[in-house]
C-alpha positions in Angstrom: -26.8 7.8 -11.0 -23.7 6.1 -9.8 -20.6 5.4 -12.4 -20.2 2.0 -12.6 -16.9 -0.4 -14.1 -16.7 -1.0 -17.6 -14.5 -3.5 -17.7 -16.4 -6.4 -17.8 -17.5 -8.6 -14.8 -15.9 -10.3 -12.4 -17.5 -13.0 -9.9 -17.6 -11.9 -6.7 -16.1 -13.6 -3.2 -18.2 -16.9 -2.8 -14.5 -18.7 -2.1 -11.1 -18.2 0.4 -7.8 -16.8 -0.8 -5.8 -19.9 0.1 -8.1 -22.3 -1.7 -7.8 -19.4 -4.8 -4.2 -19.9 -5.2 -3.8 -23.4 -4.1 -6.1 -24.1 -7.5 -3.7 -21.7 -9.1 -0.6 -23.8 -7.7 -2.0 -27.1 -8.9 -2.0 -26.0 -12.3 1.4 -24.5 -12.1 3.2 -27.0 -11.1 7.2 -26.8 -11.0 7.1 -22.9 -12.2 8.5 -20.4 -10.1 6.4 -19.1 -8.0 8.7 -16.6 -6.1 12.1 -15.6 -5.7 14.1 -14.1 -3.5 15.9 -10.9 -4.8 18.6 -10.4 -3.1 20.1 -14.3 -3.6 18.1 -15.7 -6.3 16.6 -18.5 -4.6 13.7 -19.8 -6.4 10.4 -21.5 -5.0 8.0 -23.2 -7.2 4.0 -23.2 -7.0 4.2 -26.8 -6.5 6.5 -26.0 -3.5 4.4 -23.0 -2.1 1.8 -25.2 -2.3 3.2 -28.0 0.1 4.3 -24.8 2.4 1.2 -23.6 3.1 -0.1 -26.8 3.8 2.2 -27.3 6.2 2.2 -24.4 7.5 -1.8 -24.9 8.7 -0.9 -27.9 9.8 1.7 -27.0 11.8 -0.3 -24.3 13.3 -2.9 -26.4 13.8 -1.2 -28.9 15.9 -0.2 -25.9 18.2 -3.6 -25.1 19.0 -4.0 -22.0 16.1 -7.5 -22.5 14.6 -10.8 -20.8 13.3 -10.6 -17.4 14.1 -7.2 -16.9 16.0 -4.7 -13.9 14.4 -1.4 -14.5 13.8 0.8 -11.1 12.9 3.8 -10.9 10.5 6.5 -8.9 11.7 8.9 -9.0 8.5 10.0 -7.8 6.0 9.2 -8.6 2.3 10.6 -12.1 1.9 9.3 -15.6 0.5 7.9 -16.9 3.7 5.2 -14.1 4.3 3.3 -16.3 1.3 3.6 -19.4 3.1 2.8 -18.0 6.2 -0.1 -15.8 5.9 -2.0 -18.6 3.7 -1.3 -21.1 5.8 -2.5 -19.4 8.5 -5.7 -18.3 6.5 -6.1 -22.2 6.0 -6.4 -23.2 9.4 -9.2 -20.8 9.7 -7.5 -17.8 10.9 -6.6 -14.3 10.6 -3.2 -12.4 9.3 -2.6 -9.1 10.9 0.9 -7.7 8.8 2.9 -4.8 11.2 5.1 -2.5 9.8 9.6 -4.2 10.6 10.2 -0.3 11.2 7.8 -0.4 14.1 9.2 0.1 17.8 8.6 -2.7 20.6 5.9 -0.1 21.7 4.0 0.0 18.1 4.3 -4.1 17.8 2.7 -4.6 21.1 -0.2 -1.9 20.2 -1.1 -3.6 17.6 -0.7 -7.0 18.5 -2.8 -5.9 21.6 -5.0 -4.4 19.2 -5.7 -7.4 16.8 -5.6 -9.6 19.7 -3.1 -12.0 18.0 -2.0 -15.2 19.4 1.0 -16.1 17.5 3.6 -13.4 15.9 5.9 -14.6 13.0 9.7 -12.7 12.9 12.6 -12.7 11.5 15.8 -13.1 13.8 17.0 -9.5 14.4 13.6 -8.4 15.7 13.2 -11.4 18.1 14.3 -10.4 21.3 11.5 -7.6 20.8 9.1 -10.0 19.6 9.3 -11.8 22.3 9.3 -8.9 25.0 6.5 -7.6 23.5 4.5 -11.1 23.2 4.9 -11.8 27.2 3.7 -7.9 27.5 0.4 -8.9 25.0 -0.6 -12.5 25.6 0.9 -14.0 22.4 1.3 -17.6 23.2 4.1 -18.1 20.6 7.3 -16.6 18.2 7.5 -18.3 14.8 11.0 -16.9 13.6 11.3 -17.2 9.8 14.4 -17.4 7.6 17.1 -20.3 7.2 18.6 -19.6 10.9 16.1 -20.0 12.8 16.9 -17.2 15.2 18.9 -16.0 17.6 20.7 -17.9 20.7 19.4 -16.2 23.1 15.6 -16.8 22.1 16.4 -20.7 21.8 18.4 -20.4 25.5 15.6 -19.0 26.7 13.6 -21.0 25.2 9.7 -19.9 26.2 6.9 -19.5 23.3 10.1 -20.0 20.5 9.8 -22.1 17.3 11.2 -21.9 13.9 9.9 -22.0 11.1 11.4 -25.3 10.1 10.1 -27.2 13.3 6.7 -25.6 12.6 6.6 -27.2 9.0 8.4 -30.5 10.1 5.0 -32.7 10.0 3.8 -34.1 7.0 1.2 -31.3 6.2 -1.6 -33.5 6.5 -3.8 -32.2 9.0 -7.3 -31.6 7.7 -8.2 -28.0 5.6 -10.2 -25.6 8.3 -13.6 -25.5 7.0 -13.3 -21.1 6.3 -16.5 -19.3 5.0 -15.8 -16.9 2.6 -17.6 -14.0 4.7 -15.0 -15.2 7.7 -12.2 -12.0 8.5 -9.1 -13.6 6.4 -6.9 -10.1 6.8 -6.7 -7.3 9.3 -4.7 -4.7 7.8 -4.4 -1.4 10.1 -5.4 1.9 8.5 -6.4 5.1 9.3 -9.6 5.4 8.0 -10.5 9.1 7.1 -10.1 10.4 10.5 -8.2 9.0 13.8 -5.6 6.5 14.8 -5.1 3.3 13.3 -8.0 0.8 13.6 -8.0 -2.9 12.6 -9.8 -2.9 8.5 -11.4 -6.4 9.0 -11.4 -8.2 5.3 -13.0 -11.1 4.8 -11.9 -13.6 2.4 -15.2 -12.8 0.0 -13.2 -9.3 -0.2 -10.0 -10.6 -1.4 -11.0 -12.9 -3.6 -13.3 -10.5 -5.5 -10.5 -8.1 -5.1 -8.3 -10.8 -6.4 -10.3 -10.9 -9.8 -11.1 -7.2 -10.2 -7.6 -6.1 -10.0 -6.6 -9.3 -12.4 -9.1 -8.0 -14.8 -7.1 -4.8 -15.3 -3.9 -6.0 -15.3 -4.3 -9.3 -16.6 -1.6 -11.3 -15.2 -0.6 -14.4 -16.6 1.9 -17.3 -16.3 4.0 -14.8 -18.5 4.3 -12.0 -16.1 6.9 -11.0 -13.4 6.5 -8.3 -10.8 9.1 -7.1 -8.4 7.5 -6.6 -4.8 8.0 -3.6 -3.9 5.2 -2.5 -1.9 5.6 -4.0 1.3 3.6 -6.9 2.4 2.2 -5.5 5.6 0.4 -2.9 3.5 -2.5 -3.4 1.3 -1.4 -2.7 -1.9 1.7 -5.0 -1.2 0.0 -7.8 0.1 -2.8 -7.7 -2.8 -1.1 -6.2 -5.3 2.2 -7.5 -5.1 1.5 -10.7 -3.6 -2.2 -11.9 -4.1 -3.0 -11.0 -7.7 0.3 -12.2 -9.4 0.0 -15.6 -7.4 -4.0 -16.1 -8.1 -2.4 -15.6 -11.6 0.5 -17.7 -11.9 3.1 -15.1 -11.8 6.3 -15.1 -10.5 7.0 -12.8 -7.6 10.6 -11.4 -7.3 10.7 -10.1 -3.7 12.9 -6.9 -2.0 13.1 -7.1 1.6 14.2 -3.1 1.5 13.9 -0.5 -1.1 17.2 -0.6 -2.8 17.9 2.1 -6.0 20.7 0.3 -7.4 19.2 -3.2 -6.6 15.7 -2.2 -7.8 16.6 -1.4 -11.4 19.1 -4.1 -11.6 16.4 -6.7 -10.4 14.1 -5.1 -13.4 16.9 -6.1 -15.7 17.8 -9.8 -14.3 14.5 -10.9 -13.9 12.7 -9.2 -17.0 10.2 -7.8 -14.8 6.7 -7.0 -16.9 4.5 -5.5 -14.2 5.5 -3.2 -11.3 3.3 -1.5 -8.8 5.1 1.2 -7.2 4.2 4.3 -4.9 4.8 7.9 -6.1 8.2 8.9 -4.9 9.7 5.7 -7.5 7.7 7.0 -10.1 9.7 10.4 -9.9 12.1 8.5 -9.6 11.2 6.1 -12.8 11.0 9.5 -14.8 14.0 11.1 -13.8 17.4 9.2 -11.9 20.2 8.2 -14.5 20.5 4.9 -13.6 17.4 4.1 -15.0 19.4 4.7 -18.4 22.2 2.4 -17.6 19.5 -0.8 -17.0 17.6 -2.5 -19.7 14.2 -2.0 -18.5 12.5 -2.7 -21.8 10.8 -5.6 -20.0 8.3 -3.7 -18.4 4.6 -3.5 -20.1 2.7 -1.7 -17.1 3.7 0.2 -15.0 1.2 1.2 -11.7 0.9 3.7 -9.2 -0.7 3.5 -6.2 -0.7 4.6 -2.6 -0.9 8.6 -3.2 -1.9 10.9 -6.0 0.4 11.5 -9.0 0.4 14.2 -10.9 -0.5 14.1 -14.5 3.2 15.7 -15.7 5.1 13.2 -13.5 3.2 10.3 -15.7 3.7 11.5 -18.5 7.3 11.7 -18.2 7.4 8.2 -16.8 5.3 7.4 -20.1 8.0 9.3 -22.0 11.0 7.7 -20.8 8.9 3.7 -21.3 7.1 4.2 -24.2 7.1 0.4 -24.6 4.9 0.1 -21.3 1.4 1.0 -20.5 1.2 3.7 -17.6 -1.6 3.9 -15.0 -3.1 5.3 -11.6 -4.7 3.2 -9.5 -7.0 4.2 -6.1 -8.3 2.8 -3.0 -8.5 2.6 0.2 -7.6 -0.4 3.0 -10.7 -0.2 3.5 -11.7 -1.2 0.0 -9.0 -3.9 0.0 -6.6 -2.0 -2.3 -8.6 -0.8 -5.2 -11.9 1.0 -6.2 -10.5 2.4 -9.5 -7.8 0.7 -12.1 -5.7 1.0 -15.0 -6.0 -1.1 -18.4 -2.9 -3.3 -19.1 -3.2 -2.1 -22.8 -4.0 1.8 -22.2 -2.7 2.7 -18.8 -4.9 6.2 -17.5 -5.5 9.0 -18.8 -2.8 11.2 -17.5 -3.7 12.9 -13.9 -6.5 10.1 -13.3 -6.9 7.4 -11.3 -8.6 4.6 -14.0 -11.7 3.7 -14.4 -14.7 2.1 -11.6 -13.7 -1.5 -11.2 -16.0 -4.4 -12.1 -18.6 -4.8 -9.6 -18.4 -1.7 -8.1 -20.4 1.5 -7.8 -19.4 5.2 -7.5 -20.7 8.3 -6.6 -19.4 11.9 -6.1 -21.4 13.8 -3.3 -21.3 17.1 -1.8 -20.3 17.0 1.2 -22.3 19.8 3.0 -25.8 18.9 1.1 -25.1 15.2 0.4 -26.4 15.8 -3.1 -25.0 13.4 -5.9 -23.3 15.4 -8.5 -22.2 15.1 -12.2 -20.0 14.9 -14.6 -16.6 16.9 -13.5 -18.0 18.2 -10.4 -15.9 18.4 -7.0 -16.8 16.3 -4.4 -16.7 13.2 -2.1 -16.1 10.1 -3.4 -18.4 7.3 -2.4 -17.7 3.4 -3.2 -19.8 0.7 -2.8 -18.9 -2.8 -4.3 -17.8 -6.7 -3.0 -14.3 -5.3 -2.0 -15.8 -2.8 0.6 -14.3 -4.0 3.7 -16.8 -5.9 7.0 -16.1 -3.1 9.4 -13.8 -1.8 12.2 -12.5 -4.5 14.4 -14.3 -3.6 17.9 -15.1 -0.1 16.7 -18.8 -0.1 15.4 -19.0 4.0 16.3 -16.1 4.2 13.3 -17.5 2.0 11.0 -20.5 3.8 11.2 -19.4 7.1 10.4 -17.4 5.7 7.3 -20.3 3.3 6.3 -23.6 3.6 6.1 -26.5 1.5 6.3 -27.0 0.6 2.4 -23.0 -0.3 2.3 -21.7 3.3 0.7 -18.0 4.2 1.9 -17.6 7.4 2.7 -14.0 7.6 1.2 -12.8 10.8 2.4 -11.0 12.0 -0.9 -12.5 14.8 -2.7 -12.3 14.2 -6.6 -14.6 14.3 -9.6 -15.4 11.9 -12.5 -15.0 13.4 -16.3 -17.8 12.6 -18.9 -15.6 9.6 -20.3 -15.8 8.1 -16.8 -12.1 8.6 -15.8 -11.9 9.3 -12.0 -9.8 11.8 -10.7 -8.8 12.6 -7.1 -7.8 16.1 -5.9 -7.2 15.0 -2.4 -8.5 14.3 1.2 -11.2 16.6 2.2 -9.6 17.4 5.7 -6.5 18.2 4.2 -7.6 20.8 2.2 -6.5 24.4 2.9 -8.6 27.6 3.6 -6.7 30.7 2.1 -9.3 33.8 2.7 -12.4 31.1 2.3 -11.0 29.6 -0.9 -10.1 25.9 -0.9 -6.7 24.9 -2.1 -5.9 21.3 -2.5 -2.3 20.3 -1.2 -1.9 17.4 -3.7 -2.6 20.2 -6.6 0.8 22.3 -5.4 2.8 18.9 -4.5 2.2 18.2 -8.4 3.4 21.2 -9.5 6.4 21.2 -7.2 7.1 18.0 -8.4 7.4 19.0 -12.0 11.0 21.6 -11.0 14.0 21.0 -11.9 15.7 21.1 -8.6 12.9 19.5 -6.6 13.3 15.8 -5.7 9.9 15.8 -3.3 7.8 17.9 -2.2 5.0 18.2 0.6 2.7 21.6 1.4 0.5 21.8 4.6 -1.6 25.0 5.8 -0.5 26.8 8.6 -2.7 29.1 10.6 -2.4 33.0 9.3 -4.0 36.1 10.7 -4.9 37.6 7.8 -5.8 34.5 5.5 -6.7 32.5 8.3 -4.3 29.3 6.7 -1.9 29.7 3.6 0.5 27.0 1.9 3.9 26.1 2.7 6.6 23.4 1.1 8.7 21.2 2.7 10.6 21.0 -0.2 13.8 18.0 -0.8 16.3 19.2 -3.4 17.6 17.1 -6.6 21.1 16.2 -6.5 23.0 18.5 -8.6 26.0 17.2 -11.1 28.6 15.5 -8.7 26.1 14.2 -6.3 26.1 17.6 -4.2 22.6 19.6 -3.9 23.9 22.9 -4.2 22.7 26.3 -3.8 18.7 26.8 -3.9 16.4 29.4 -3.9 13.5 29.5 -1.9 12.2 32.8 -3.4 13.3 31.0 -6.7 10.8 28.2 -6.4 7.8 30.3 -4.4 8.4 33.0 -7.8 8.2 29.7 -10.3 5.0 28.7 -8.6 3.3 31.8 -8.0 3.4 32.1 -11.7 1.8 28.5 -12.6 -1.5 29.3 -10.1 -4.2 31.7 -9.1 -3.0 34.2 -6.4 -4.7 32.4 -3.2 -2.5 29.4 -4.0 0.5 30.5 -4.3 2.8 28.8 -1.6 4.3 31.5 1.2 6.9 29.8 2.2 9.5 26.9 1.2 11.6 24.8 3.8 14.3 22.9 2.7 14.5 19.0 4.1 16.4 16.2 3.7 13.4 13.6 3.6 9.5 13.8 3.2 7.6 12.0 6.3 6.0 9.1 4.1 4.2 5.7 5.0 6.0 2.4 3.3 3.4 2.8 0.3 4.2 6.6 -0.4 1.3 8.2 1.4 2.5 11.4 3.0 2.2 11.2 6.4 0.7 15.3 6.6 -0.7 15.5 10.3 3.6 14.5 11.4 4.6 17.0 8.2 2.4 19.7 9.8 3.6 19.0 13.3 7.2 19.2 12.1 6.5 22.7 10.0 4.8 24.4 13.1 7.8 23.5 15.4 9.8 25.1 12.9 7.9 28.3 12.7 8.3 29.0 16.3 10.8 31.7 17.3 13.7 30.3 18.5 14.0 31.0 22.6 16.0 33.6 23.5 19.4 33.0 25.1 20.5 34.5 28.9 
């Protein structure tokens, strides 16, 4: 039998994100909404409210209506809100792209989505607009208080700022949206393949919305700081969706920032933060943590990548004031499938419990039998959150969903007999050393938990004899002064070898100066291994 949430139940979808916080807004009134970290600036729910208003309007005076895409080219900053739900309440779609993409990434994916309008900030405009006469988008919306640079305005073709845009009086009537209408189009690699458009409608966000709430319970009370990006899932529901459906103010980081990050903890008395892996580790372990007063915080969450159980429990350690959890998803299940409690956190290593409204099953993945209690398999999810489908790819949404709405997540893991979940890792990226399976998360754990190492990654390289064994890419811990110092790979293979069975012990170590991660912390392993097989060629021979 599938696990199933126990923590209460939520009702699902049956209303529109926009209309969700706009109800939110009315009852907040003059309390701030969001702020902007880096200068303070405050907006108020009464004041988002009016934005997004006029926002649709605006948009639909240009001709954006029921079904047309707008993308978000930007960083973290107030506007996304106002943007992306006003654009969801003219009846269309948000599409959020990655500010580190090239020209060439923006115009595959507004290509891809088939977007119409693309919102920017000033320094990416020239590109934006190169890349929207390249794509078919009609029109640049360029956000922030400038309004964007001179040579977009001299040239003058498809350009608007945001303050013409939301110059009318907002009154222009409220798109009539069904809740099973595509309100999001995050891009995610699935299990397998390049990045395909995960089409979420606004039923899945808004039972998202309330599942996530009822773990972390959010109120009026609560601050979060934004650091997931926006474009991502977990950023844009997490960090963005929930607190506002709640009444919570959002303090917002446009870049990750050490020094700022801990000092906007402190200012702002920040309560709940989501964060990926890598600021757990560093949450656990960088000194400035101690020169902040952090004793705000009452949850801390991770998301985006597995965490080892020792890395939380020295970021329980070092905030024993806070709850600390794992949470776990997918895009595809629009952000979460399992979740913390705001009271207990997770048990340490696992990823929460099932969600309300949600089933889960673990199945082998050779027989598709269901298994049991703390048996290794593939995770399956099925649940209101569990996205529509692949835009224009019904071949991939088949192979990850089948007929009776199970999601084939990928991830290999097992559930204990107290129902905590725990994922080992993705079922391609598991290693074959002499037949025996060795998870890469498992060793990245363990890395994580030495002295000198700062982050770790470990891929499987092809080997004659074992046909793959495990190797680090290993970045070192600044050393008193600030300088890395000496390091040892036969040091840290020796320290390892003694902490595992013999097939997983790691064969070789590579010192880096940075992991190859996505925004959210996922490790981005297919570039990793790329990177580690180029670097275990022979060098060519000179003359």
């Amino acid at each position: 039998m599938p696990w199933v949430g126990d923590h209460g139940t939520v009702e699902a979808g049956r209303a529109t994100l926009h209309r969700l916080v706009f109800e939110r807004a009315a009852r907040m009134g003059d309390r701030p909404a969001m702020v902007d970290g880096p200068s303070g600036r405050v907006v108020s729910y009464a004041t988002l409210a009016s934005r997004v208003e006029r926002v649709a309007a605006g948009l639909s005076e240009r001709g954006f209506g029921v079904g047309d895409v707008l993308a978000l080219w930007a960083p973290n900053m107030m506007q996304w809100a106002g943007v992306a739900l006003g654009a969801m309440a003219a009846g269309g779609v948000v599409t959020g792209i990655n500010p580190a993409y090239t020209e060439r990434e923006l115009a595959g994916q507004l290509a891809g989505s088939g977007a119409s309008v693309l919102a920017t900030v000033s320094p990416l405009v020239s590109a934006a607009l190169s890349a929207a006469s390249a794509t078919g988008v009609r029109e640049v919306i360029v956000l922030g208080e400038g309004g964007g640079d001179a040579r977009a305005e001299a040239e003058g073709s498809g350009f608007i700022s945001i303050a013409d845009l939301i110059s009318g009086d907002g009154h222009t009537p409220e798109a009539d949206v069904p809740p099973d209408a595509t309100a999001l189009l995050p891009y995610s690699s699935g299990t397998t393949g390049l990045p395909k458009g995960v089409m979420l409608t606004h039923s899945n966000l808004v039972s998202s919305v309330r599942q996530v709430g009822s773990g972390l319970r959010m109120t009026q009370e609560d601050t979060t700081l934004a650091v997931a990006p926006f474009f991502h899932i977990m950023g844009f529901m997490v960090s963005l969706a929930v607190p506002l459906a709640s009444g919570t103010t959002v303090v917002t980081m446009p870049r990750f920032d050490l020094p700022q990050f801990f000092e906007l903890i402190e200012r702002h008395r920040v309560t709940v933060l989501a964060v990926p892996p890598p600021v757990m580790a560093l949450l656990a372990r960088h000194p400035l943590a101690d020169s902040h007063d952090l004793s705000s915080l009452e949850m801390i969450v991770s998301g985006g990548a597995p965490l080892g159980a020792e890395l939380q429990r020295a970021v329980a350690s070092r905030f024993p004031h806070a709850a600390v959890g794992q949470a776990w998803g997918m895009t595809e299940t629009t952000v979460g499938a399992t979740m913390p409690d705001r009271k207990r956190g997770t048990k340490p290593g696992s990823v929460g419990r099932v969600m309300p409204g949600t089933e889960l099953r673990v199945v082998d993945p050779d027989t598709g039998r269901d298994l049991g209690a703390n048996e290794r398999g593939e995770i399956w999810v099925k649940g209101p959150q569990v996205m529509k489908g692949y835009l224009n790819r019904p071949d991939a949404t088949a192979e990850i969903l089948d007929e009776d709405g199970w999601l084939r997540t990928g991830d290999l893991g097992h559930v204990d007999e107290d129902g905590n979940v725990f994922v080992v890792d993705r079922i391609k990226d598991l290693i074959k050393v002499s037949a025996y399976q060795v998870a890469p998360a498992e060793l990245e754990a363990l890395l994580a938990e030495h002295p000198r190492v700062a982050d770790a990654a470990v891929v499987g390289l092809p080997d004659e004899r074992h046909g793959e064994v495990p190797i680090a890419a290993v970045v070192l811990r600044e050393a008193e002064g600030g300088a890395t110092g000496e390091a040892d790979a036969g040091e840290i293979m020796a320290w390892v070898a003694e902490r595992v069975a013999p097939h997983k012990r790691i064969r070789a170590v590579r010192f880096v100066d940075e992991i190859p991660r996505t925004p959210s912390g996922k490790l981005l392993r297919r570039l990793l291994v790329e990177q580690e097989r180029q670097a275990a060629r022979p060098a060519p021979e000179k003359g």
